[in-house]
C-alpha angles and dihedrals in degrees: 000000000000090000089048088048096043085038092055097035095050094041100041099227130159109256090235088061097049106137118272089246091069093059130235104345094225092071084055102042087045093046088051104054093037086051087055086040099064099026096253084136096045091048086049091046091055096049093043091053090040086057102047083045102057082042093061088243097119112087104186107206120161124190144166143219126203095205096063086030101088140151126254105261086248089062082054103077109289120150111299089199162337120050134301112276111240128260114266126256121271119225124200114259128246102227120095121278117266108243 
């Protein structure tokens, strides 16, 4: 079940295509999402972090970069208050009607 989820994970592919050796794609998909579920990947993901960290192997290096970093398109000027002010009226035009 780990191979089909990393398979599908590092490759991309759709769950239905998974490859016939993992078995049916729906044990995999199922055991996936029960395994999240219950916190079966985060407890993995802790142990695994705790180990490479009492081995020296974690460099923990952060770093950020102003160009992914962006506002919210409200932080960019929009209208601090009050309500929008209405559309202006349209006037009928002066040129001829269209037939």
């Amino acid at each position: 079940m780990i191979d089909a989820i990393a398979f599908k994970y590092r490759t991309g592919t759709p769950w239905m295509d998974l490859p016939e050796h993992f078995g049916p794609w729906k044990g995999a998909h199922n055991r996936l999402r029960m395994w999240a579920a219950d916190g079966t990947w985060a407890k993995v993901f802790t142990a695994l972090l705790a180990q490479a960290d009492a081995e020296g192997d974690l460099d923990w290096a952060v770093s950020v970069d102003s160009t992914i970093v962006r506002a919210h398109q409200h932080a960019a000027g929009a209208r601090k208050k009050g309500p929008r002010p209405a559309n202006p009226a349209i006037t009928p035009s002066a040129a001829p009607a269209a037939d």
